[in-house]
N, C-alpha and C positions, 0 to 999 in steps of 0.2 A: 485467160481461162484457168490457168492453175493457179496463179494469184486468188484468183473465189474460190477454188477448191482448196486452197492450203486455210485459207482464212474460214473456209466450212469446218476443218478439221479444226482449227484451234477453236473455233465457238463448242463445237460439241465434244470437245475434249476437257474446256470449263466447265458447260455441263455436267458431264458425269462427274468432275472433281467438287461440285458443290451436290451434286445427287446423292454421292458418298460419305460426303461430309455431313448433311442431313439423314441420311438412314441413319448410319456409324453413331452417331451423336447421340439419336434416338432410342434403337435399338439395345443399346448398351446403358441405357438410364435401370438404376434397381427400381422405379415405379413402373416400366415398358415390361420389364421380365416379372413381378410381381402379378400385374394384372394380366398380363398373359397366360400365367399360370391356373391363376387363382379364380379368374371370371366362369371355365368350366367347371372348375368344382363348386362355384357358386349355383351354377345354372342346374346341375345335374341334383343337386343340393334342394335346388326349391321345384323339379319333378319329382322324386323321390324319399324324400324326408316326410314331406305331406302324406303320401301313400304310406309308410311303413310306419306312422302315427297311426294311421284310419284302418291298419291292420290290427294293431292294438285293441283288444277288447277290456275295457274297466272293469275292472271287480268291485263296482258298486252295483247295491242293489236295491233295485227304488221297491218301498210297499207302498199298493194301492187300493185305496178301496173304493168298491163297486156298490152304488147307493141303488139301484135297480127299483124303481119305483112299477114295472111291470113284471113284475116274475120272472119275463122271455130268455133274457139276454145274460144275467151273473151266472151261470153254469157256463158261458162260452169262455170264458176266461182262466186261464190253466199256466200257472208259474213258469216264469222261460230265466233262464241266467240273469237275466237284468230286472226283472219286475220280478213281483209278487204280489198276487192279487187276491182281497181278502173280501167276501161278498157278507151285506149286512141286512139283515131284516128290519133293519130299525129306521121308520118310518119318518124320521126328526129332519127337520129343515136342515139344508147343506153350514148351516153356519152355525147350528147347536151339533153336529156332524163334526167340524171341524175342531171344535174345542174339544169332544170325546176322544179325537183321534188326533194327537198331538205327534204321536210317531210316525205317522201317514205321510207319505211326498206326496201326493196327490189323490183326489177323492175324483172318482166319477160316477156322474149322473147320467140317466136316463131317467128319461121323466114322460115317457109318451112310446104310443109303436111309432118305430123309424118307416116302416113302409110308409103310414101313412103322412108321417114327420120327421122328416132327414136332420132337422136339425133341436131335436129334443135329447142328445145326447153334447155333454160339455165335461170338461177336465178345470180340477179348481187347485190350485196350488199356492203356496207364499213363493215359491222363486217363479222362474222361465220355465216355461215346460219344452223337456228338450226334444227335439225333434223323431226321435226314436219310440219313443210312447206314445206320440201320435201317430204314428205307422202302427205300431203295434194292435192298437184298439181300431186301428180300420182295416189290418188286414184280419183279425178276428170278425169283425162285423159284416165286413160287402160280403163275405163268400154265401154267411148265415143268411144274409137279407135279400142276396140274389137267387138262393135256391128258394127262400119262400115263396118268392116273387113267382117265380116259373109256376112251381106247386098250385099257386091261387089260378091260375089259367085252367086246372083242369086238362091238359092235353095229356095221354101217355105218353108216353117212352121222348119227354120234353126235351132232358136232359141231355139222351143221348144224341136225339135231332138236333139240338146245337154244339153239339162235339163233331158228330158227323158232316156237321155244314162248316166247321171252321176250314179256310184255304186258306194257305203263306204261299206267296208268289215272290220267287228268288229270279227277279230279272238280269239273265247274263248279257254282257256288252262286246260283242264280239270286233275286233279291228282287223278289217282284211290289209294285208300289207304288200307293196311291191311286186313281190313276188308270187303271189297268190295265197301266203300262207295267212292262216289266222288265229291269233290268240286274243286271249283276255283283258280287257282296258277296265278302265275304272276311271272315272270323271271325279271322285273322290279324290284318288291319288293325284290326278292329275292339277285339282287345287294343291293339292295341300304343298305338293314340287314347286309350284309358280308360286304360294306367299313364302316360300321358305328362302326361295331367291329374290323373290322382289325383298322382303325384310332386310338381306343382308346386306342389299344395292345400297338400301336408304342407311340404313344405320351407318356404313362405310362411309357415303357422302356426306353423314351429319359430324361423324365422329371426327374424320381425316380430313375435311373441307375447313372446319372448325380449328383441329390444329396447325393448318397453312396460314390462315388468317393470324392464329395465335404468336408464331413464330415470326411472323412478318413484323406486326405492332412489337415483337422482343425486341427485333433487329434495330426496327426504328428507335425506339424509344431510347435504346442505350447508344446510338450513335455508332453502332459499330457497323451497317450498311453504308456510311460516308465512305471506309475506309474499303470496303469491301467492292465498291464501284465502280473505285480505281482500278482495279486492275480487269473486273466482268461487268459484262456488260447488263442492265437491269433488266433485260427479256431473259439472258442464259442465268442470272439469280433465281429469277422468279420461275422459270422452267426446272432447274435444279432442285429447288423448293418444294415445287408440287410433283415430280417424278419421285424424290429421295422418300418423299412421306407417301406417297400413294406405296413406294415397295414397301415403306412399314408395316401398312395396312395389309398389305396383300400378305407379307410375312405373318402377321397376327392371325388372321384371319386361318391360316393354311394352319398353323398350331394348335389354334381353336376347334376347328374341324375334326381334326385326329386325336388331341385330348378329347372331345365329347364323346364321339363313338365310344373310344375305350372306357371312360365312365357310364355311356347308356350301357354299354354289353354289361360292365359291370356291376352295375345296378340292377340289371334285370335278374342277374346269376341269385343277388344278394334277395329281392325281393323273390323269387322264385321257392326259392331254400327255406327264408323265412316264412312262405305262404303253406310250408309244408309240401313242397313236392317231393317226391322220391327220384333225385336226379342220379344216386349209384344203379338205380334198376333202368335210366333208361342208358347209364354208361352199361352197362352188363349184357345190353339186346335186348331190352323187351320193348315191346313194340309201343310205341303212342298212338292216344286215343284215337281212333277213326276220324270224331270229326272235324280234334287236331291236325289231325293230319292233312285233312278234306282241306279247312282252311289257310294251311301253311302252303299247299302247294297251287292253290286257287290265289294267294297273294306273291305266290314266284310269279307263277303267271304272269298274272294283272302288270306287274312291276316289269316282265321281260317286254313289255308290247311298248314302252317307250326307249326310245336313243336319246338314253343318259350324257355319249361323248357330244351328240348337236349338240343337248341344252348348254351342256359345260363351255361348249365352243362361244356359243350364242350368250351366254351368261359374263363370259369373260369379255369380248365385244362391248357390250353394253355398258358392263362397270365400268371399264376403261374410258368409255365415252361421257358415263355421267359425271363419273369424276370429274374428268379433265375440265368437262364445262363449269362442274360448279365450284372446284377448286382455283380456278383460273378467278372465277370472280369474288372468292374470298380471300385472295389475295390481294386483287385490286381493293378493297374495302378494308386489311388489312394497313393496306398502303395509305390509303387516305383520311385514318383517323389516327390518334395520339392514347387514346382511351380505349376500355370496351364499352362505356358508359354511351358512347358518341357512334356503338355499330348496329343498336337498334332500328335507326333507321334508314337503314341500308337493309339490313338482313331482311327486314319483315318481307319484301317482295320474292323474296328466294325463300325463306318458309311457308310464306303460302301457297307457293307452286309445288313445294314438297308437299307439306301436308293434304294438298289437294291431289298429288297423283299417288299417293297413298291411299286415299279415301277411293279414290276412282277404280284403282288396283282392287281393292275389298268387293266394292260393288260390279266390276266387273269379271267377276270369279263363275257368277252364273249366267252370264250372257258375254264368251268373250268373244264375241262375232258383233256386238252392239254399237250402236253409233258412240257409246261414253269411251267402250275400248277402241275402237279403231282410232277415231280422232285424237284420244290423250296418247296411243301408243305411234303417234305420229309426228304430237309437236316434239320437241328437243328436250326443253324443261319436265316433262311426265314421261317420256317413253324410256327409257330404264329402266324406271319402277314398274310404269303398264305391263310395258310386252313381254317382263318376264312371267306375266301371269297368264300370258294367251298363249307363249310359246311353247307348252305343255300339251296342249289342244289342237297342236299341227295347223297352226293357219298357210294360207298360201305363203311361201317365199316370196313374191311379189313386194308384200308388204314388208316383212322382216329387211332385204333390203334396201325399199324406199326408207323404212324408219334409220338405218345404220348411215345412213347416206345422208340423211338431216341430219341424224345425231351428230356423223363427226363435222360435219359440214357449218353446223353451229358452234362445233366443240373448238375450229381454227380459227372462227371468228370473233369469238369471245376470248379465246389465248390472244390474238390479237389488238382487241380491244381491251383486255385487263392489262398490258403489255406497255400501254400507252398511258393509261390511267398511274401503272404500276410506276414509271419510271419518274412522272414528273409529283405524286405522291408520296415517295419514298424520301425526298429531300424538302418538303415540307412540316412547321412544325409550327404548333401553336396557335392553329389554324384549324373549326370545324367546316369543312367546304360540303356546300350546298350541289343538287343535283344539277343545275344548270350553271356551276364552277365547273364541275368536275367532264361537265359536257363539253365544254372550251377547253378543257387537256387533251382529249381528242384531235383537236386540232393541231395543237402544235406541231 
């Protein structure tokens, strides 16, 4: 009995000595701390940057002219900072029009009443016409052509019996809790929480699963897992491998996290300033908007009615599961090619099961009670990705850990079987091996 327990201890004391050796290796590379750094200010870069472009207003200004073949409509038209609009009595076909009006960006025609023909008005120009002067000439036109419209019915006080008939029905979602209390839920929020951890499962599994496999094929290729054999055993390699690189990711990840924040906050300071708010008047006490304020504290709400520590609890379960499993068989595949040219066809069955609990993850966003969620958040290969999208939604416990209880339950058997695979592939060389080779290492 302590002969196994001393020899427990030397295997998992290799372990960590190659889990160390793998992080340390990793971690410490200037590409590891570059992209580390550098991916949130990329990310924050392309929410932000776009927006405080589209803040930008042009200081060009288009002239246009209004060819108004019905008299009705060229008096609606009134210069705004970007247009200018020049209305013409001159009765000449739009293409002797064009060559009088050579300083012109665009001509428009009306050529008919729009009540009775929606589409006898058209915009003629030599470039693109950009998407802004087509708003423009329709938010001048519906308002003109819907009050005509009313008018031609003959009814009094029209106008105001459709102002007085509009209702906005603002549906609250209330969540009674344990205790009998109740706040604010939002089915919205509770998407957007479950693709934001399903995303980060998958990408994790793609990114870190990918560099296990990667590092394995280094080992091999250069001969230097011969050496490294001798003294570990090729389960505690292969275990040291995918532990050392899962804490890379885990460390990235946790950097990632806290640099974004700090760029969203600051991002939002910068477009806030720049949008023109006056943020020393609300430093100084004065009060904000009513139905800012309405809504800030209606999204505290919403937000307190979920337990953030389960998800994190249940999130981190999960990752650890998906990983392992799929880590464990990118290793194995690792192990048994020479090439990356030769891991095509291995990977494809483990991308398709990703990219399908991906897709399943999406569509299960508004039915996650559905036969697609329940069953993908069940098998081993999809429920990582699934159930982080149903676990926002408070499903029974029941499920949560029948799914934990596949997951890891597949996750020792596939460590087990990549195990096997791993040890007599690793000393192999020169050799593409087929699925039903690599099925007879199994046995050995």
């Amino acid at each position: 009995m302590n002969s196994l327990t001393t020899d427990n201890r030397i295997y998992m004391k290799k372990i960590g000595i190659v889990t160390k050796r793998e992080y340390l290796r990793r971690v410490n590379k200037k590409s590891f701390i570059f992209i580390t750094l550098f991916a949130p200010v990329l990310f924050a870069a392309l929410v932000f940057v776009p927006l405080w472009l589209s803040s930008i207003k042009s200081s060009d200004v288009y002239d246009v002219m209004v060819a108004d073949r019905t008299g009705k409509y060229a008096s609606l038209f009134k210069d705004t900072d970007r247009f200018r609009f020049a209305g013409t009595g001159n009765p000449s076909p739009v293409d002797e029009l064009k060559e009088s009006s050579s300083g012109m960006f665009a001509i428009l025609e009306i050529t008919d009443d729009l009540l009775k023909n929606p589409k006898a008005v058209t915009l003629y120009s030599d470039k693109q016409i950009p998407q802004d002067l087509k708003r423009e000439v329709n938010h001048i036109l519906s308002p003109y052509l819907e009050k005509e419209k009313r008018a031609s019915f003959n009814i009094p006080n029209l106008d105001e019996i459709i102002e007085n008939s509009r209702v906005h029905i603002d549906i609250q979602t209330i969540k009674w809790g344990k205790d009998g209390t109740a706040t604010e839920s939002s089915s919205e929020i509770s998407s957007v929480i479950g693709m934001i951890f399903t995303f980060i499962i998958y990408m994790f599994i793609m990114m870190y699963g990918a560099m296990v496999m990667q590092g394995v094929m280094e080992e091999k290729t250069n001969r230097i897992v011969e050496v490294m054999i001798s003294s570990v055993r090729p389960f505690d390699l292969m275990m040291g491998k995918i532990i050392g690189i899962g804490w890379v990711g885990l460390t990235q990840v946790f950097i990632w996290c806290i640099l974004t924040v700090i760029l969203l906050a600051a991002g939002g300071l910068f477009l806030g300033s720049a949008g023109g708010y006056d943020l020393s008047a609300v430093q100084s006490g004065m009060s904000y908007n009513a139905a800012e304020m309405s809504s800030a504290v209606s999204m505290t709400s919403k937000l307190s009615s979920f337990n953030f520590i389960e998800i994190i609890i249940y999130f981190v379960l999960f990752f650890i599961g998906g990983y392992v499993s799929y880590a464990s068989l990118f290793a194995a595949i690792g192990s048994a090619i020479d090439t990356p040219e030769d891991s095509q066809q291995f990977m494809t069955p483990m991308m398709i099961f990703l990219m399908f609990s991906v897709y399943a993850g999406l569509y299960s966003v508004n039915n996650p009670d559905g036969p697609l969620a329940f069953w993908c958040s069940l098998i081993p290969f999809t429920s990582p990705v699934v159930m982080m999208v149903r676990i926002p939604y408070e499903i029974p416990f029941w499920q949560i850990l029948l799914s934990l209880v596949l997951l890891y339950t597949s996750a020792i058997f596939l460590v087990w079987m990549s195990a096997k695979i791993y040890r007599v592939g690793i000393l192999m060389y020169g050799k593409k091996p087929s699925f039903k080779e690599i099925a007879r290492w199994l046995k050995y």
